[in-house]
C-alpha positions as CSV (number, residue, x, y, z in Angstrom):
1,X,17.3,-31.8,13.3
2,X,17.2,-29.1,11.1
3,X,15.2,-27.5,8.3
4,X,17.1,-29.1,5.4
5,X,17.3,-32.6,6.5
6,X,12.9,-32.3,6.8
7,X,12.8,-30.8,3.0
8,X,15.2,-33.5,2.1
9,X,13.0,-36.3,3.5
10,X,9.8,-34.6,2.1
11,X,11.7,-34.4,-1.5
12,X,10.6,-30.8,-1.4
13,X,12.9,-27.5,-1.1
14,X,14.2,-25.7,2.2
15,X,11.9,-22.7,1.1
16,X,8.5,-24.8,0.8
17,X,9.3,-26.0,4.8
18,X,10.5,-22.2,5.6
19,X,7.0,-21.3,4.1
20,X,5.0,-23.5,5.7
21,X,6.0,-21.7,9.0
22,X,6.7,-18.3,8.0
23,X,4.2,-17.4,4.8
24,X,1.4,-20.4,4.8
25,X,-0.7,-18.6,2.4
26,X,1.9,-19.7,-0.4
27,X,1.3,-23.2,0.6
28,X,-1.5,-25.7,0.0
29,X,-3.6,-27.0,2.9
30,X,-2.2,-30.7,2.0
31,X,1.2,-29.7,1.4
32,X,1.4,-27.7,4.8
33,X,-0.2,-30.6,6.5
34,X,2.6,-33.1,5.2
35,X,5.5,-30.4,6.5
36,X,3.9,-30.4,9.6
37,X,3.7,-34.6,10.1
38,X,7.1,-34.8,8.9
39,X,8.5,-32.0,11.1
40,X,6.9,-34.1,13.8
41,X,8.2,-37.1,13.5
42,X,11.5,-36.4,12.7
43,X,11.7,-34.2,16.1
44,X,12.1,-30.6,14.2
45,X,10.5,-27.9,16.5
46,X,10.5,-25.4,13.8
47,X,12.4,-22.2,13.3
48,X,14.7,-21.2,15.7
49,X,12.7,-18.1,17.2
50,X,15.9,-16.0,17.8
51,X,17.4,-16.4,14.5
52,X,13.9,-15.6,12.5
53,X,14.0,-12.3,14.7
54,X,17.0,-11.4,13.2
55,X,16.2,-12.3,9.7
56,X,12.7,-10.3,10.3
57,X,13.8,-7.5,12.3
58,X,10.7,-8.2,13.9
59,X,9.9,-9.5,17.4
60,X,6.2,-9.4,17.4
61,X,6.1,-8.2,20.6
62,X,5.5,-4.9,22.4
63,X,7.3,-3.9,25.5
64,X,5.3,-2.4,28.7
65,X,7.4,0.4,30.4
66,X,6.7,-0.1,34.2
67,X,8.3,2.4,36.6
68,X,6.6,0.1,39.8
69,X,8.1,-3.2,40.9
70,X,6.3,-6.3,39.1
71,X,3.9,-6.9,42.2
72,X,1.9,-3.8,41.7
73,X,1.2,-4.8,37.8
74,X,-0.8,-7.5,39.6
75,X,-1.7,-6.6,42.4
76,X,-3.3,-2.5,41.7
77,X,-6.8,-2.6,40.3
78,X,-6.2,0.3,38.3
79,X,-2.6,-1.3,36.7
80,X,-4.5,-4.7,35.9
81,X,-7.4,-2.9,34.2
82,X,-5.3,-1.1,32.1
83,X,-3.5,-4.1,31.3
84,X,-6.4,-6.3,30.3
85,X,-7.7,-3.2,27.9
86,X,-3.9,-3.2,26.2
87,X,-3.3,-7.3,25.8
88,X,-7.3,-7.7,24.5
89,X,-5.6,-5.5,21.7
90,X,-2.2,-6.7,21.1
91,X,-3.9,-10.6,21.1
92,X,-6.2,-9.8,18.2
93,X,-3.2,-8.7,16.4
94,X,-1.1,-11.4,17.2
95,X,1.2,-9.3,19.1
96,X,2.9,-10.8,23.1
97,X,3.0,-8.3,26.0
98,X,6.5,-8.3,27.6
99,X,6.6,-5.9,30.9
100,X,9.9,-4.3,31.5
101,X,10.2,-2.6,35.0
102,X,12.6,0.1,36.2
103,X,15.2,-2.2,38.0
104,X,17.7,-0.4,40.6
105,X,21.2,-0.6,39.4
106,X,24.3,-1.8,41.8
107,X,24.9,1.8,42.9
108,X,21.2,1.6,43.6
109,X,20.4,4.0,41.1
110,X,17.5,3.4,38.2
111,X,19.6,1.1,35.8
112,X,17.9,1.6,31.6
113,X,19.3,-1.4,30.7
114,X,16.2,-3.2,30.7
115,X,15.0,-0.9,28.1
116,X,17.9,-0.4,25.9
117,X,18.3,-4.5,25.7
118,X,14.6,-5.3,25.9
119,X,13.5,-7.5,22.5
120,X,10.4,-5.6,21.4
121,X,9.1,-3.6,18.1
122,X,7.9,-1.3,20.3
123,X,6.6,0.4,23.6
124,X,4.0,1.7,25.8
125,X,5.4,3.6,28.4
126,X,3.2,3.4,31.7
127,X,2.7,6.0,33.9
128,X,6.6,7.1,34.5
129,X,8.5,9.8,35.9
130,X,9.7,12.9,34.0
131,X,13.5,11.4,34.7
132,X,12.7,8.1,34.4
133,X,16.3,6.7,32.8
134,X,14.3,4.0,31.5
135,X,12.3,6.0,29.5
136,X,15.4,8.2,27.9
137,X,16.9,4.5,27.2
138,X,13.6,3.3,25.4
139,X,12.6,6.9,23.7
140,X,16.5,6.7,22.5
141,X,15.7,3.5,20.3
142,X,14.0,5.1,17.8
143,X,10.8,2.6,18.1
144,X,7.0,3.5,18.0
145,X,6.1,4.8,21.7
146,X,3.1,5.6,23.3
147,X,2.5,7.0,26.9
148,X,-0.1,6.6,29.2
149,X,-0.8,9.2,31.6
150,X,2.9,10.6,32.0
151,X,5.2,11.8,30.9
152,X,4.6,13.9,28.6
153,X,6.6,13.9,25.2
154,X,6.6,16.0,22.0
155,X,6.4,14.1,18.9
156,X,5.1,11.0,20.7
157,X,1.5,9.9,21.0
158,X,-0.4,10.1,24.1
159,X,-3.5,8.8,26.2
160,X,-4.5,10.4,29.4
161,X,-7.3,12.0,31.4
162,X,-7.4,15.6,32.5
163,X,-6.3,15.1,36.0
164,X,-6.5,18.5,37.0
165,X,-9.9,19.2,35.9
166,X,-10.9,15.8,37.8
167,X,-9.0,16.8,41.2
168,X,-10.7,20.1,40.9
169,X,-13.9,18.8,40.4
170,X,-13.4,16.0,43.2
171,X,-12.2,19.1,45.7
172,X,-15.6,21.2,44.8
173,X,-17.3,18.7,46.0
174,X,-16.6,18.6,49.4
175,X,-16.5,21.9,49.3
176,X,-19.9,22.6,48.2
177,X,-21.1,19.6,50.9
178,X,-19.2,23.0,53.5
179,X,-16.0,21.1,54.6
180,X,-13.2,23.8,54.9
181,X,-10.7,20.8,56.9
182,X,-9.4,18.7,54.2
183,X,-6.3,16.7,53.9
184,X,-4.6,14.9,50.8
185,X,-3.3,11.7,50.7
186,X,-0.9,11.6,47.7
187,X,0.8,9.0,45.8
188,X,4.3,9.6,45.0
189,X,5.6,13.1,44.4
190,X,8.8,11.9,42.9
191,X,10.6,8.4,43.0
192,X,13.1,8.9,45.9
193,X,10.4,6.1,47.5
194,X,9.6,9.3,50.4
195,X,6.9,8.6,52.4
196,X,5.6,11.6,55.1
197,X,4.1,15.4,54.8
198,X,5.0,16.9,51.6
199,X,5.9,20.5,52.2
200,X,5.3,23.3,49.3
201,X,8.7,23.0,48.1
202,X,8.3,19.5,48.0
203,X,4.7,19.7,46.1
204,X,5.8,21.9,43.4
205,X,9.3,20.5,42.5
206,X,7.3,16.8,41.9
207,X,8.7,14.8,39.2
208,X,5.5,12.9,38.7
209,X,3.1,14.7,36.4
210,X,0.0,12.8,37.4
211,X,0.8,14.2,40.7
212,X,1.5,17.4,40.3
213,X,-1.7,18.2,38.3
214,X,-4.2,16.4,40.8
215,X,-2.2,18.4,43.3
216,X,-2.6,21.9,41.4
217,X,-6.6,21.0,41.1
218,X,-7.0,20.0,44.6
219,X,-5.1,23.5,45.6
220,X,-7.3,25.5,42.8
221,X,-10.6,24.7,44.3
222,X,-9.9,25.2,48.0
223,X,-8.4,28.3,46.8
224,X,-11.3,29.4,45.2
225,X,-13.2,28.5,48.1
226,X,-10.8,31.7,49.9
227,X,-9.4,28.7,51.5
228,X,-5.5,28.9,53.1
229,X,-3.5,25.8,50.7
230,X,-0.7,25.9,52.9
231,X,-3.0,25.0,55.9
232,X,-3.6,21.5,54.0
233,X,-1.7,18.6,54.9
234,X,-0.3,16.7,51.6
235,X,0.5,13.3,52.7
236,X,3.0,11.2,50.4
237,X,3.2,8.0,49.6
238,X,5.7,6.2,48.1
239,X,3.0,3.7,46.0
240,X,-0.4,3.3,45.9
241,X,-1.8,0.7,48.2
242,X,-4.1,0.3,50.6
243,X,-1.6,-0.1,53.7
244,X,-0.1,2.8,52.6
245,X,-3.2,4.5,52.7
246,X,-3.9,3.5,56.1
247,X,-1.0,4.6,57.3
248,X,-1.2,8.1,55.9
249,X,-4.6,8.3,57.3
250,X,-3.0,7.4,60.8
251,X,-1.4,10.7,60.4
252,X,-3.9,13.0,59.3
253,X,-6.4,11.9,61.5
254,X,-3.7,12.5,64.7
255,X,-3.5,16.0,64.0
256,X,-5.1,18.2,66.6
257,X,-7.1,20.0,63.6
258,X,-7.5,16.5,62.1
259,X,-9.5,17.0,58.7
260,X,-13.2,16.5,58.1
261,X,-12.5,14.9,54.7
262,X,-9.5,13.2,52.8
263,X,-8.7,13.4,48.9
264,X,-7.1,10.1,48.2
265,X,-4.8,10.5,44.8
266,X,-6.1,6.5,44.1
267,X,-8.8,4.3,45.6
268,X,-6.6,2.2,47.1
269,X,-5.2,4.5,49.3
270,X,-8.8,5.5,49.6
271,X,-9.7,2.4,50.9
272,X,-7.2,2.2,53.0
273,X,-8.1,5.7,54.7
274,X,-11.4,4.0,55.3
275,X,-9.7,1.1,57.1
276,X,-8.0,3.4,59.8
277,X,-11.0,5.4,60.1
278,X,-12.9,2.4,61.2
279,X,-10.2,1.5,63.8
280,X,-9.7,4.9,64.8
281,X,-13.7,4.6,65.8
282,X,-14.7,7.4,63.6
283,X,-17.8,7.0,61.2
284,X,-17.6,7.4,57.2
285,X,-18.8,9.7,56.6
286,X,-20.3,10.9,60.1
287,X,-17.2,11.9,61.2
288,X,-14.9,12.1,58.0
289,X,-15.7,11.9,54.4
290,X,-13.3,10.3,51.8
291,X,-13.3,10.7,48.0
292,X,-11.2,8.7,46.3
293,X,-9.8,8.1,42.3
294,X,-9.9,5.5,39.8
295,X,-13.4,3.5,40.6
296,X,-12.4,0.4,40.8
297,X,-14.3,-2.5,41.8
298,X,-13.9,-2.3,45.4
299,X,-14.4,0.9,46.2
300,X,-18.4,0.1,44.9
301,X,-18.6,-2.4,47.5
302,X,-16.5,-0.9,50.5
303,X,-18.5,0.6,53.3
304,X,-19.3,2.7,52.8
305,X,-19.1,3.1,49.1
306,X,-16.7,4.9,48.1
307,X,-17.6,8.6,46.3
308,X,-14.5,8.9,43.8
309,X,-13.8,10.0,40.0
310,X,-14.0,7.3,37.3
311,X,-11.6,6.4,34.6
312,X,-11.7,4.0,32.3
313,X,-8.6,2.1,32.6
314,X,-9.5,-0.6,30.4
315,X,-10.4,1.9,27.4
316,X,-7.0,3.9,28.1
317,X,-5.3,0.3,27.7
318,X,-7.2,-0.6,24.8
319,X,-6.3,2.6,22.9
320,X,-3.1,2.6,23.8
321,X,-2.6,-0.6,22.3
322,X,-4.4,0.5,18.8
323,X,-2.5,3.6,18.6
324,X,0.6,1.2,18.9
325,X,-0.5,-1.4,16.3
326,X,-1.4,1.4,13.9
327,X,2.3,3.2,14.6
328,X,4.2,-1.0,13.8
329,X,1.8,-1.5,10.7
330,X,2.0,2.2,9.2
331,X,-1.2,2.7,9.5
332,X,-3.0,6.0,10.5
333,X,-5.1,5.2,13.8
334,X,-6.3,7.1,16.5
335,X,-4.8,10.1,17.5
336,X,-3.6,11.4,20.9
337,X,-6.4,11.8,23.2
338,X,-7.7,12.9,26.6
339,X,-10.3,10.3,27.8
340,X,-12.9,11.9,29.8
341,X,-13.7,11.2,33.7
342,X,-16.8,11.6,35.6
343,X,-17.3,12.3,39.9
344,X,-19.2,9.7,41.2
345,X,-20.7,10.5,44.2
346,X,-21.7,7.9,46.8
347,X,-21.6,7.1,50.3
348,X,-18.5,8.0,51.5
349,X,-19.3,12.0,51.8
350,X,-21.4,14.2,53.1
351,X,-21.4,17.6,54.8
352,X,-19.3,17.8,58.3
353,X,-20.2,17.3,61.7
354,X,-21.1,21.2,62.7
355,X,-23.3,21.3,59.7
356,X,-25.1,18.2,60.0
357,X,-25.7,19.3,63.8
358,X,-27.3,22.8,62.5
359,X,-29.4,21.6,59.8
360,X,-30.7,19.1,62.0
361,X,-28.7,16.4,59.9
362,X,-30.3,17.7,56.2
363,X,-28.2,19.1,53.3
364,X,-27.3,22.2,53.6
C-alpha cells in the first residue's frame, strides 16, 4: 500500500496525504481526519520513516555519547539523573534519545563506528575520555555537540561543575575535623579498565579529566595542610559501583597505617566503602569517616548518612539538552556554564579516634 493508491481512493492529490503527515497545519481538521480513516483501512502505515529522513535531512533525534557499557546508564544514580534531566527536555521538543556507547572493536580496541554511523541531528557527549575515538568520530561529523563534564573542547559548548574546587573543599573538611590519614578511592584514571594503587606517574598522566581535577583538589588541600601527597594511597577503579568500592576499601583499610577517612570520587563507591567498613567491624565514623560525591538518593539514607558534595545531575541534563535544541533550531540559548556544588555534611565524618579520645569525644 502506498501513498498514491490512498490519494487516489480519497480523489485528493499525493501532496494533501504527504501533508496530512508531514505539515498538518496546511490541512483542515476534517480533511486530515478522512486521510487518516482511509489510510487505516486500506492498511497504509504512513511514510516510510527511513526515506522521510532522507528527504528531511532530519532524524529528530539526538544521540547520547556513552563511554560506559549500557548497564551503568541504568544502573548509576548519578548517570540516570542526568538522563531524566536531558529526555524531560528533548520530549517537550519532540526530540528521541538514542544512547550510543563506546563498543570494543575485534582487535579489542574502542571501535567509533557507532558514532560515525549513528542516525542523529546531533550529540551530547557524556562524561568521556580525552582519547575517546568515539568522540573524534562524532566531533568529526560536523553536528551540534555538547559535553557534559569531559572532555573539554574549544569551539564546543559545555556543562560541568568545578570539580577541583569541590574535591578541595571535600578534603578541608576532614581536615579541619584533624584527620592527617586519608586515602582516595578513585574512579577511573584512564580507560585501560586498571583496577589497584595508582602511583604518581599514574595520577598525573590520567586521561579522564573529571579525574584528574578531583585528584589535583584532594592533593591541594592536604598539601596545604603541610601534609606528604605521596604518603596518600589513590585507589583506582575501573567504574563506579558500589562493589568496586568495597573492594578498594578492602585495600585501604588492610594497610598497616590504614586511613582514618576515605575520599570516594562517587557515592557509589562511597557506599560501598561503608559496606566493607561494616564487615571489617569498624564504626562510621568512630573508627573511619567517609565523604563521598554526587548526593544521590541513597547516600541520604545509608548509615550512616553519607557527608558528600552535591550536584545537580538532573539540571546538568536538562541544560544540556536546551543548549542542544537551541544549537538544531538556530536559536541562541544558554551558554556554556559551570553549575555550582555544595559539601553536605552529615553523619558519615567526624574527627579521628586520638582526637575524640582527648577532647573527651567533643569537637575539637
Amino acid at each position: 500500500m502506498t501513498l498514491a493508491r490512498v490519494a487516489g481512493e480519497l480523489g485528493v492529490s499525493a501532496m494533501t496525504v504527504s501533508n496530512a503527515y508531514n505539515r498538518p497545519d496546511r490541512l483542515s481538521g476534517a480533511l486530515r481526519e478522512r486521510v487518516f480513516e482511509t489510510a487505516d483501512r486500506l492498511g497504509y502505515n504512513g511514510p516510510d520513516p527511513v526515506g522521510r529522513s532522507l528527504r528531511r535531512q532530519r532524524t529528530d533525534v539526538v544521540g547520547v555519547l556513552y563511554s560506559n557499557p549500557l548497564s551503568y546508564a541504568f544502573d548509576d544514580p548519578a548517570a540516570v539523573s542526568f538522563l531524566r534531566g536531558l529526555s524531560a527536555v528533548t520530549e517537550g521538543a519532540d526530540l528521541g534519545l538514542l544512547l550510543v556507547p563506546a563498543a570494543s572493536g575485534s582487535s579489542g580496541g574502542r571501535d567509533p563506528r557507532a558514532a560515525a554511523q549513528a542516525a542523529v541531528d546531533g550529540f551530547v557527549v557524556y562524561s568521556m575520555s580525552d582519547e575517546e575515538p568515539l568522540l573524534a568520530a562524532a566531533l568529526g561529523r560536523d553536528l551540534p555537540a555538547v559535553v557534559v563534564d569531559q572532555p573539554f573542547r574549544e569551539g564546543v559548548p559545555f556543562v560541568g561543575i568545578d570539580d577541583e574546587a569541590a574535591a578541595r573543599e571535600a578534603a578541608g573538611h576532614l581536615l579541619e575535623l584533624g584527620h592527617e590519614r586519608l586515602g582516595v578511592v578513585s574512579f577511573a584514571l584512564s580507560p585501560d579498565g586498571r583496577e589497584g594503587v595508582a602511583d604518581l606517574g599514574r595520577q598525573g598522566g590520567a586521561a579522564f579529566h573529571v579525574s584528574r581535577s578531583r585528584l589535583r583538589g584532594y592533593r591541594g588541600a592536604i598539601e596545604d595542610a603541610d601534609l606528604p601527597w605521596p604518603e596518600v594511597p589513590v585507589y583506582e577503579c575501573p567504574g563506579s559501583t558500589a562493589a568496586l568500592g568495597h573492594r578498594a576499601a578492602g585495600a585501604l583499610l588492610s594497610l598497616q597505617q590504614r586511613p582514618t577517612a576515605i575520599l570516594a570520587s562517587s557515592d557509589q563507591l562511597a557506599l560501598g566503602v561503608l559496606a566493607a567498613a561494616e564487615e571489617l567491624g569498624l564504626s562510621v565514623p568512630g573508627d573511619l569517616s567517609v565523604v563521598g560525591f554526587d548526593d544521590v538518593p541513597q547516600g541520604a539514607v545509608a548509615d550512616p548518612p553519607l557527608t558528600t558534595v552535591r550536584q545537580d545531575h538532573d539540571e546538568k541534563g536538562s541544560l544540556a539538552g536546551r543548549m542542544l535544541v537551541s544549537l538544531l533550531r538556530g536559536e541562541d540559548g544558554p551558554g556554556p556554564r559551570r553549575l555550582p556544588t555544595r559539601l553536605v555534611v552529615r553523619a558519615s565524618t567526624a574527627p579521628p579516634p586520638r582526637l575524640r579520645a582527648a577532647t573527651g569525644g567533643a569537637l575539637p
